[in-house]
C-alpha positions as CSV (number, residue, x, y, z in Angstrom):
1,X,0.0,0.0,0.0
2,X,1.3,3.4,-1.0
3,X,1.3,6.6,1.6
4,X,-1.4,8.4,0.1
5,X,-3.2,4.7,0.1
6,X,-2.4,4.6,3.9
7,X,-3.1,8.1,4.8
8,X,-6.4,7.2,3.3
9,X,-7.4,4.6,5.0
10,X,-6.3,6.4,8.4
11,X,-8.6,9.0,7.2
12,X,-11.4,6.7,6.4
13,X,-11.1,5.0,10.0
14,X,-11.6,8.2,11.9
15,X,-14.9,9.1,9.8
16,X,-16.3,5.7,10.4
17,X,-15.2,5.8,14.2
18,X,-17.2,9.4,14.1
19,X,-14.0,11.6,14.8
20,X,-14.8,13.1,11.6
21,X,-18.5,13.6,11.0
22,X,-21.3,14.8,8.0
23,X,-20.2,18.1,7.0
24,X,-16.9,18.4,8.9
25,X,-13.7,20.1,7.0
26,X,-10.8,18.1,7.2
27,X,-7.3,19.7,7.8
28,X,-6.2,21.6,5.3
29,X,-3.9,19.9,2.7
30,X,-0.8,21.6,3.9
31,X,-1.8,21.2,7.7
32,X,-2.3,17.6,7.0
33,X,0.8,17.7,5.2
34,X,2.8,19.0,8.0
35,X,0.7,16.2,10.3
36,X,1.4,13.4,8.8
37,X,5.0,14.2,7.6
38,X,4.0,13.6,4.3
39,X,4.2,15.8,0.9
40,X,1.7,18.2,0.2
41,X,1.4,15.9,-3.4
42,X,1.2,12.7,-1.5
43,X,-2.2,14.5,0.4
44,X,-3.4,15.7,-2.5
45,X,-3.6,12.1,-3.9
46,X,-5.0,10.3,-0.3
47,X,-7.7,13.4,-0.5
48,X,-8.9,13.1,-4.3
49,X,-8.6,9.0,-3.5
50,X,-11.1,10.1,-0.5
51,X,-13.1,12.1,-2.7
52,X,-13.3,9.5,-5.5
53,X,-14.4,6.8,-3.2
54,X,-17.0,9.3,-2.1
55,X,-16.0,9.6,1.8
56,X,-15.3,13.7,1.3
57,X,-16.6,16.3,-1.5
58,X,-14.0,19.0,-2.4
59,X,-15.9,22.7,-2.3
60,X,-13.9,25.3,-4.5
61,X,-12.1,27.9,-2.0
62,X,-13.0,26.0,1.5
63,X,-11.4,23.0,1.1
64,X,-12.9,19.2,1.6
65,X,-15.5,18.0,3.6
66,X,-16.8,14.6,4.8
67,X,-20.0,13.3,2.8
68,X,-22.6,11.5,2.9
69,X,-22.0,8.0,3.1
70,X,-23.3,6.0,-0.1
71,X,-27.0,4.9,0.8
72,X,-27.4,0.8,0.7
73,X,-30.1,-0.4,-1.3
74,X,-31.5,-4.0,-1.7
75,X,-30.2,-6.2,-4.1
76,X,-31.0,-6.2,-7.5
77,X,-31.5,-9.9,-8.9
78,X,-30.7,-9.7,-12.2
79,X,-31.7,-13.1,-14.4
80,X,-34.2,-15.4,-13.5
81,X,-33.9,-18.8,-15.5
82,X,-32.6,-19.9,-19.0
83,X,-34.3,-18.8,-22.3
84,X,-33.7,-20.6,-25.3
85,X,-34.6,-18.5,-29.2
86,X,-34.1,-20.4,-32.1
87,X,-34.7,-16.9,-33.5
88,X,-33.4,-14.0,-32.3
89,X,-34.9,-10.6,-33.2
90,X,-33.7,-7.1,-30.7
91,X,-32.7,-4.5,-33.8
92,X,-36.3,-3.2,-34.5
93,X,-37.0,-2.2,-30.3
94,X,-33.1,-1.2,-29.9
95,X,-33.4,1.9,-32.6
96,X,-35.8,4.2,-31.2
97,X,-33.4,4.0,-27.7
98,X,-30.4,4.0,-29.5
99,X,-31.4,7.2,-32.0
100,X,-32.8,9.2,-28.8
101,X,-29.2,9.2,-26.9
102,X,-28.0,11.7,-29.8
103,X,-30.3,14.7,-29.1
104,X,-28.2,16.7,-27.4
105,X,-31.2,18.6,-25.9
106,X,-31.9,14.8,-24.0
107,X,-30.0,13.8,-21.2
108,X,-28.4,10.6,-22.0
109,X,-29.2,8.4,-18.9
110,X,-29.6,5.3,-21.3
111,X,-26.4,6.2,-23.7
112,X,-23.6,3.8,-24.1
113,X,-20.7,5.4,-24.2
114,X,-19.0,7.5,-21.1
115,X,-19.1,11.2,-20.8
116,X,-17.0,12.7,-24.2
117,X,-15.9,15.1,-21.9
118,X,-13.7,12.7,-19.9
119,X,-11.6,11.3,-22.9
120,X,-10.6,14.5,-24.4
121,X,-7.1,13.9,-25.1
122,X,-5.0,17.0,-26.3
123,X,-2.0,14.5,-27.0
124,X,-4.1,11.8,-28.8
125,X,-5.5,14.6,-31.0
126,X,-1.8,15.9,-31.5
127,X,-0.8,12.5,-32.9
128,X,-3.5,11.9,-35.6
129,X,-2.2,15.4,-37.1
130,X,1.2,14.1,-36.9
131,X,0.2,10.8,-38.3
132,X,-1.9,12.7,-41.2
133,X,1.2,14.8,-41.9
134,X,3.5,12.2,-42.7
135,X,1.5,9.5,-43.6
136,X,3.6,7.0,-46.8
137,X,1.3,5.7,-49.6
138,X,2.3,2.3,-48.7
139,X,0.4,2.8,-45.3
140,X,-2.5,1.1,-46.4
141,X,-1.4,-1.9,-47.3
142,X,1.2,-2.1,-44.4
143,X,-1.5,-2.1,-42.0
144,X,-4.2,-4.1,-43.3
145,X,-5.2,-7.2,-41.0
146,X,-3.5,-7.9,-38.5
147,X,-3.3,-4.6,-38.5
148,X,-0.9,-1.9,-37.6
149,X,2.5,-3.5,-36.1
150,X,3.6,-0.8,-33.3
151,X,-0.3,-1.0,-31.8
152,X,-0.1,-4.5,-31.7
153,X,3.0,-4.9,-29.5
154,X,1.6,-2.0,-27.5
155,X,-1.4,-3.8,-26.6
156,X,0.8,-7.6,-26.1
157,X,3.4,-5.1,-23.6
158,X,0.1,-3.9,-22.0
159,X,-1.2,-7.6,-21.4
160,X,2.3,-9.1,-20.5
161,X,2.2,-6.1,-17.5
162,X,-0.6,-8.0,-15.9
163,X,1.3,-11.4,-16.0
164,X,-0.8,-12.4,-19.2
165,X,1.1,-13.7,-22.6
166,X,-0.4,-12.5,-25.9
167,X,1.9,-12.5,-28.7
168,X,1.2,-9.5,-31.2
169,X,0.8,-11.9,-34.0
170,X,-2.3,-13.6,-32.2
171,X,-3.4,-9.6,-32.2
172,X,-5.8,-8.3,-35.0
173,X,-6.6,-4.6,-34.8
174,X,-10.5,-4.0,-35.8
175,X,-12.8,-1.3,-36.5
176,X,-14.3,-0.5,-32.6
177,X,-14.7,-3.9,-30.0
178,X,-18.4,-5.1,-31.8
179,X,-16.2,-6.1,-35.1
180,X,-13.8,-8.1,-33.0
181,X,-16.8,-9.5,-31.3
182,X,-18.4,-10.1,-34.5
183,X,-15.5,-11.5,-35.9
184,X,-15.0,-14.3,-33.4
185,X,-18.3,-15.1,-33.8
186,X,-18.2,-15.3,-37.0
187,X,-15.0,-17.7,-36.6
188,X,-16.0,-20.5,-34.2
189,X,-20.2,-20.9,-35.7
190,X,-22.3,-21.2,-38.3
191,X,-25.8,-19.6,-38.9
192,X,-28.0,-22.2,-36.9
193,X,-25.6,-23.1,-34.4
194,X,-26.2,-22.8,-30.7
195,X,-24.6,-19.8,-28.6
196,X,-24.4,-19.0,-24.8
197,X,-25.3,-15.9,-23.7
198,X,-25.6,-14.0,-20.8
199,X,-29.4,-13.2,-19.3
200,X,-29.5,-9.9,-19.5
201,X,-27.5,-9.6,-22.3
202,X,-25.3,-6.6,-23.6
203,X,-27.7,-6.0,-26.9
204,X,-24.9,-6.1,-29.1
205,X,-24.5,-9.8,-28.5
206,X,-28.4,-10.3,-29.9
207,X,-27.6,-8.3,-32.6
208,X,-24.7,-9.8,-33.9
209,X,-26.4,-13.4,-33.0
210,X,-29.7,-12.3,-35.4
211,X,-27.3,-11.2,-38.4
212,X,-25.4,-14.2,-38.4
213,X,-28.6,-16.1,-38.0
214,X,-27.6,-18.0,-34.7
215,X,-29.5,-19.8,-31.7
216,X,-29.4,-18.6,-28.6
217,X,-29.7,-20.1,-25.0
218,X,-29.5,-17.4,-22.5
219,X,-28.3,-18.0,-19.3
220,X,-29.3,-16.2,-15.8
221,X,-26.6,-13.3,-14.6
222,X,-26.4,-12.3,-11.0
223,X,-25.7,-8.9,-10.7
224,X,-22.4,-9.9,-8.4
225,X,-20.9,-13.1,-9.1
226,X,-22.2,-13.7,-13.8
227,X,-23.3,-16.3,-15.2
228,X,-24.7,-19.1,-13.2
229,X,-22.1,-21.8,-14.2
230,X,-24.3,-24.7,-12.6
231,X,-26.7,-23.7,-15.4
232,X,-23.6,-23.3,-17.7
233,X,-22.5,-27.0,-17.5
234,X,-26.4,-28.4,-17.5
235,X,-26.3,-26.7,-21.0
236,X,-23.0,-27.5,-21.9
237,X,-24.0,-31.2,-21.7
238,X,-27.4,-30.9,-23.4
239,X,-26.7,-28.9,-26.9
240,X,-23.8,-28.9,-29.2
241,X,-22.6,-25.1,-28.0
242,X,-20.1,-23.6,-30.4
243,X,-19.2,-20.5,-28.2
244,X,-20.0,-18.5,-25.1
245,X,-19.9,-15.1,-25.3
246,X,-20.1,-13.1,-22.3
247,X,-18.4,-10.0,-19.9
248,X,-16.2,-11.1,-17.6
249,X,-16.2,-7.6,-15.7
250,X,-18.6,-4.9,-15.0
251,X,-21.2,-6.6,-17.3
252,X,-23.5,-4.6,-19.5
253,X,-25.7,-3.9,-18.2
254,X,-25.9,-5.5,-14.8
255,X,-22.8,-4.4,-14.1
256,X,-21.4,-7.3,-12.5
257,X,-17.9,-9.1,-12.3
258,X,-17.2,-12.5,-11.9
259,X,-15.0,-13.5,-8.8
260,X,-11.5,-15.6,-9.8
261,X,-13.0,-18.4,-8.5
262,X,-15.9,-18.7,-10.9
263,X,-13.3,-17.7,-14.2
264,X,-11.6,-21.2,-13.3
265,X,-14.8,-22.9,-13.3
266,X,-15.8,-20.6,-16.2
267,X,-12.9,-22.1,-17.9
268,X,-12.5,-25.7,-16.8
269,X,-16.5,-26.3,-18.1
270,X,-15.4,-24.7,-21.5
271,X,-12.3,-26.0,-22.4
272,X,-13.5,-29.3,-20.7
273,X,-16.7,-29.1,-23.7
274,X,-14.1,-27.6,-26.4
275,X,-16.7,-24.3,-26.3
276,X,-14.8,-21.4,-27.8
277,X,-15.1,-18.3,-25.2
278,X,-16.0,-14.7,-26.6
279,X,-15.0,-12.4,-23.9
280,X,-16.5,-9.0,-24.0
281,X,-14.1,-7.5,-21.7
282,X,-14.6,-3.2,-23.2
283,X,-14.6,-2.3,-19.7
284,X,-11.9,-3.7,-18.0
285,X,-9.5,-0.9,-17.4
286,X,-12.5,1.3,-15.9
287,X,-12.0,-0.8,-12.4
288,X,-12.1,1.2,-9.0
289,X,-10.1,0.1,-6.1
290,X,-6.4,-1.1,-6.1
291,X,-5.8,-4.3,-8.2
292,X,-7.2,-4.5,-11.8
293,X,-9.3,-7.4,-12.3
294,X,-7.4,-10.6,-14.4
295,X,-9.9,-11.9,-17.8
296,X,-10.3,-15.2,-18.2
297,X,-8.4,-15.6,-21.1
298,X,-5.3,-15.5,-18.9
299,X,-6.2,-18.7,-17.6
300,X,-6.3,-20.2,-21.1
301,X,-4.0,-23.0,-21.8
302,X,-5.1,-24.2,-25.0
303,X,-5.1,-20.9,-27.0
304,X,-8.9,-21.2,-27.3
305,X,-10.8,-18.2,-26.4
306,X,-11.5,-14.8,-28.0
307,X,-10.5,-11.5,-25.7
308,X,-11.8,-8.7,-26.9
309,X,-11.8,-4.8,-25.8
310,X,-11.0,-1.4,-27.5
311,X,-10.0,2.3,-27.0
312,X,-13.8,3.5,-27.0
313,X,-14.4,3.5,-23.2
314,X,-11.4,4.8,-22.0
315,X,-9.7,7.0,-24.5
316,X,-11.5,7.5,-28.4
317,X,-15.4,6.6,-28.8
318,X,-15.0,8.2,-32.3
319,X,-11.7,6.4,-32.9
320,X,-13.3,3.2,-33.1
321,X,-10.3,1.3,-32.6
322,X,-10.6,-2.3,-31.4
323,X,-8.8,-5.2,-31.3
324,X,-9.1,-9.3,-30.3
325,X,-6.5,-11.8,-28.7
326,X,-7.4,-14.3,-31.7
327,X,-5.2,-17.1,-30.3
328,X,-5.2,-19.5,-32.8
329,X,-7.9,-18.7,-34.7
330,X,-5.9,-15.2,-35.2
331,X,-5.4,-16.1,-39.1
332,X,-9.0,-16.8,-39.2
333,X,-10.6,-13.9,-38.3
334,X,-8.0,-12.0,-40.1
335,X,-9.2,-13.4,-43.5
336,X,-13.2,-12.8,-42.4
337,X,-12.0,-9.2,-41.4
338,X,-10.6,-9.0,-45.1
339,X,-14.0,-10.1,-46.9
340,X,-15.6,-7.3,-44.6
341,X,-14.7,-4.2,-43.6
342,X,-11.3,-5.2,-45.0
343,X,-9.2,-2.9,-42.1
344,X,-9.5,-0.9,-39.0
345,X,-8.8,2.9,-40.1
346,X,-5.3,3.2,-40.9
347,X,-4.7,6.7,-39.3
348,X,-6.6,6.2,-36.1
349,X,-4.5,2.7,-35.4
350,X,-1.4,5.0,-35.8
351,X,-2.3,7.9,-33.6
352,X,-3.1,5.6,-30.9
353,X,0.1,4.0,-31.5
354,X,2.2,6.8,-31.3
355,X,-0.2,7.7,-28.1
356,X,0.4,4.8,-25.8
357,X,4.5,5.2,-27.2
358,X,4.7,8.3,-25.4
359,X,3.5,7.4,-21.8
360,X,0.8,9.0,-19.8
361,X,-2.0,6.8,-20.4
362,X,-1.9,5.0,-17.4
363,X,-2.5,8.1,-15.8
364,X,-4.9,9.0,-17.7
365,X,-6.8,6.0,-17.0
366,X,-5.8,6.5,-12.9
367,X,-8.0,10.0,-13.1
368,X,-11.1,8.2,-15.4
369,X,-11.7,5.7,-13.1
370,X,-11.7,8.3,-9.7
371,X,-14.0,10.7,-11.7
372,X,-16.3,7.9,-13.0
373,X,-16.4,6.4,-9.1
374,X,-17.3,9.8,-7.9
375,X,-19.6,10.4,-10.2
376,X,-21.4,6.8,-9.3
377,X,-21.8,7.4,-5.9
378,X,-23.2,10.9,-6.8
379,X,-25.9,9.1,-8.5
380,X,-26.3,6.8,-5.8
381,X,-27.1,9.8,-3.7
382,X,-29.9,11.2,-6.1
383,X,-31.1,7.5,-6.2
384,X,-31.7,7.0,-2.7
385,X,-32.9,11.1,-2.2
386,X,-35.5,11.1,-5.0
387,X,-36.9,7.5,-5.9
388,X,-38.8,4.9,-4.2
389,X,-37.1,3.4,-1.3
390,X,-38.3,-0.1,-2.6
391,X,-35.7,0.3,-5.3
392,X,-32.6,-2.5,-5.7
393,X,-29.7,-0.9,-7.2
394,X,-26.5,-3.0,-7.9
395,X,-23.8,-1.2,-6.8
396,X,-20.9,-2.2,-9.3
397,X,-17.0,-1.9,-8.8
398,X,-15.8,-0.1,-12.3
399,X,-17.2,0.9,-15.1
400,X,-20.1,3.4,-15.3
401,X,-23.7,1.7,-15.4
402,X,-26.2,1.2,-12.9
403,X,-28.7,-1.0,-12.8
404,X,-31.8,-0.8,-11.6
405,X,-34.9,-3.0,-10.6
406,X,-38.7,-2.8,-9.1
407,X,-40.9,-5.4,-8.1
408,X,-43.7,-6.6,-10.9
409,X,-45.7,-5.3,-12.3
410,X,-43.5,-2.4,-13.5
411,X,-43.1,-1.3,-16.9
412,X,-40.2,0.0,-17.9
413,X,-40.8,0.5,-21.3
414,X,-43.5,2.8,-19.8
415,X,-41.1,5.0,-17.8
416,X,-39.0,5.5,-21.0
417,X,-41.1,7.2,-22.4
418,X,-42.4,9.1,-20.0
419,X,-39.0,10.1,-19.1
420,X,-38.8,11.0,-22.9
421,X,-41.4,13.4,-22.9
422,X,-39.4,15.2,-19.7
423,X,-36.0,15.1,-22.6
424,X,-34.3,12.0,-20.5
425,X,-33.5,9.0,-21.8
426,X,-33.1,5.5,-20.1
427,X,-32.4,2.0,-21.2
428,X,-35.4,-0.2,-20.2
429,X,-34.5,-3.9,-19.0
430,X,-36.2,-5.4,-22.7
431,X,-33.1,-4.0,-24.6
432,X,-31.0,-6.8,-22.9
433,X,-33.3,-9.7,-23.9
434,X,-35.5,-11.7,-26.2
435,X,-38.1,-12.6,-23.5
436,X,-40.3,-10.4,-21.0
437,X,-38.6,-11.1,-18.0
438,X,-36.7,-7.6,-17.5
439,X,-39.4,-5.3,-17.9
440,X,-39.5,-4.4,-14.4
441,X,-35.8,-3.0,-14.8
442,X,-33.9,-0.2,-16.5
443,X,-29.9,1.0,-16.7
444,X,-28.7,4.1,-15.8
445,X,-25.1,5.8,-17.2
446,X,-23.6,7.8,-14.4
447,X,-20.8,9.0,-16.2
448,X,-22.3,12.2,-16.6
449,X,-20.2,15.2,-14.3
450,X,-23.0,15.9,-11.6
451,X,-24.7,19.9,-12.4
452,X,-28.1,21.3,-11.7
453,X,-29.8,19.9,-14.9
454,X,-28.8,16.4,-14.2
455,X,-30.0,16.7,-10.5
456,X,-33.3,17.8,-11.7
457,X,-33.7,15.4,-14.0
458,X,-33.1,12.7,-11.4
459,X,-35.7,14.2,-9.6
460,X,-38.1,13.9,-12.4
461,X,-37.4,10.4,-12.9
462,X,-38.1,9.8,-9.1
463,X,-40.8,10.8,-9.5
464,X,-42.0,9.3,-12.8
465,X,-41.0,5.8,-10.9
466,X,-43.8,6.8,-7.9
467,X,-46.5,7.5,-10.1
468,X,-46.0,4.4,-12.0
469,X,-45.5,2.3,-9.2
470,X,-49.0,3.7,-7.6
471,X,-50.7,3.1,-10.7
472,X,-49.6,-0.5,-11.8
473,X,-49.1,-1.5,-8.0
């Protein structure tokens, strides 16, 4: 543990043993400085650790002050049973949501993607001009699939730094995280064949699964712990699966990770059945705390499974630069990726390149994650202030969604667009399946830097969720 990590947790200790209470201002930095012996830097980090972990808000010119705690809330319960779909059909209900998260006069409670404010990157943006200034004709062809060579040992350094061993060659750079989904997909089935999926599912797995004309058994997901791996092996052992695809950490959109315990398992059942795993791991750099969570894929001996992520959550939505730890079925996804989109933009895949070549990411990604676990707990706050107090929230360690559940009969489709009419958005609980069974639930993004407008419209959504409740109750 570092000194700001220790100073920290002293801190911590004396709010929970009530030395410091509600609305109390904490030493100054340079008094606690002087204090503790400590740096005024090493305080400034232990207080904006504080402050990201929600135990103290900083107010401009006075200095920081202990919070509110973070309300608890009941349990959300996520998945229910399996569902099997011999035909999967989600694109005609996803448009409407999807369409209404670009009016800019809407807030975006039910977008995708993290606040664009948070990934402004002057550097990155410095490094696409560079890369347009002196880009070579032969560019094009030099960094068709796999794609472009510096990137790939970027990402294989950043894997071997978590003990994990990805050769670049087994790397193949893609046009944003859903093509290297698609891709291995595409690799391991054919249209027909059975997949596993996660119950609620991230919607871009029942897309992908309708356009390749696929068959679905979707498997109950608790909000804490995934996919229910009893479940897992009953199917496993009943139907010729060609591939699992699922999220390993801070699941869309329940929001859950799996403990270690359960990727062994996870793993032993698949490579035990010779099931390919598709791992949907976009948001595994966005974890809070102190040790980043290890994918499954590290536990793979016989070069088997898919991991996939990209730049989009943590550095360049618009970038839409991807990428998948093929393993051996590197070469073919490569040659699907050529019959396709052909290649992940050439320019982008350099700028990120020279990017991550000249350091700071890390930090970068060191200040997203305390802003986006501020921001959560802020919205936790709102939650328990403003809706019904029969609400189950999970409570997620990284990434940015919330999600959120009522007791039947609720209709969530209902509240969306209700909430629309008020100019806010929300994902409804149907987006995530092919059956009925989420209607009663919705995800929330709390990326979204806390202000007036967003307070009010938590407010409103409070109290859209009491009326409906009173009239469907």
């Amino acid at each position: 543990m570092t000194r700001y990590e220790q100073l920290a947790e002293q801190i911590k200790q004396q709010i929970e043993d009530d030395i410091w209470q509600v609305g109390d201002r904490l030493p100054s930095l340079r008094e606690s400085a002087r204090q503790s012996g400590l740096s005024l830097m090493t305080v400034v980090q232990s207080y904006q650790l504080l402050e990201s972990q929600g135990w103290v808000v900083a107010r401009p010119q006075s200095g920081y002050f202990v919070a509110k705690r973070a309300p608890a809330f009941a349990q959300a319960k996520g998945g229910l049973g399996m569902h099997l779909s011999e035909n999967v059909e989600i694109n005609a209900s996803l448009f409407d949501v999807l369409q209404a998260c670009k009016d800019p006069a809407i807030i975006p409670f039910g977008s995708a993607f993290p606040d664009p404010s948070l990934l402004v990157q002057p550097k990155l943006s410095k490094a696409l001009g560079a890369v347009a200034r002196r880009i070579a004709p032969q560019s094009a062809v030099v960094n068709m699939p796999p794609g472009n060579e510096k990137l790939r040992r970027n990402i294989s350094r950043r894997y071997a730094a978590q003990g994990i061993h990805v050769s670049p060659d087994d790397i193949v750079i893609t046009a944003g995280a859903m093509e290297s989904l698609s891709l291995s997909l595409q690799a391991v089935t054919e249209p027909g064949d059975w997949v596993v999926i996660e119950s609620p599912a991230f919607y871009g797995a029942l897309q992908a699964i309708e356009r390749l004309r696929l068959k679905a058994v979707a498997i109950k997901t608790d909000p804490q712990t995934g996919i229910d791996l009893d479940a897992l092996e009953e199917v496993a052992g009943r139907y010729d699966i060609k591939a699992c695809w699922l999220m390993t950490h801070f699941q869309n959109p329940l929001g859950g990770t799996m403990p270690p315990e359960n990727k062994r398992r996870l793993v032993e059942i698949l490579t035990r059945h010779e099931i390919a795993l598709i791992e949907d791991d976009v948001y595994s750099e966005l974890w809070f705390g102190s040790d980043a969570p290890q994918p499954a894929k590290s536990l793979d001996k016989d070069n088997n499974f898919f991991h996939c992520s990209s730049f989009s959550k943590c550095l360049a939505p618009g970038f839409r630069v991807g990428w998948v730890a093929a393993g051996k079925h590197a070469r073919k996804v490569q040659q699907l990726q050529m019959m396709s989109t052909v290649s992940a933009s050439m320019p982008t895949q350099q700028a990120i390149a020279e990017y991550l070549g000249q350091g700071g990411y890390d930090a970068h990604l060191k200040k997203l994650r305390q802003q986006l676990e501020q921001r959560q707990h802020r919205m936790l706050y709102a939650i328990s202030e403003y809706f019904p107090s029969d609400v189950k929230v999970n409570c997620p360690q990284g990434g940015y969604f919330l999600w959120l559940e009522f007791e039947p009969p609720f209709d969530a489709v209902k509240l969306y667009r209700m909430a629309l009419n008020e100019q806010i958005s929300i994902a409804p609980g149907s987006m995530f399946s092919t059956s009925d069974q989420f209607n009663h639930a919705f995800r929330l993004n709390c990326s979204f830097e806390w202000n007036e407008r967003l307070d009010n419209a938590m407010k409103v959504l409070g109290q859209l969720c009491h009326v409906l409740k009173k009239t469907q109750g």
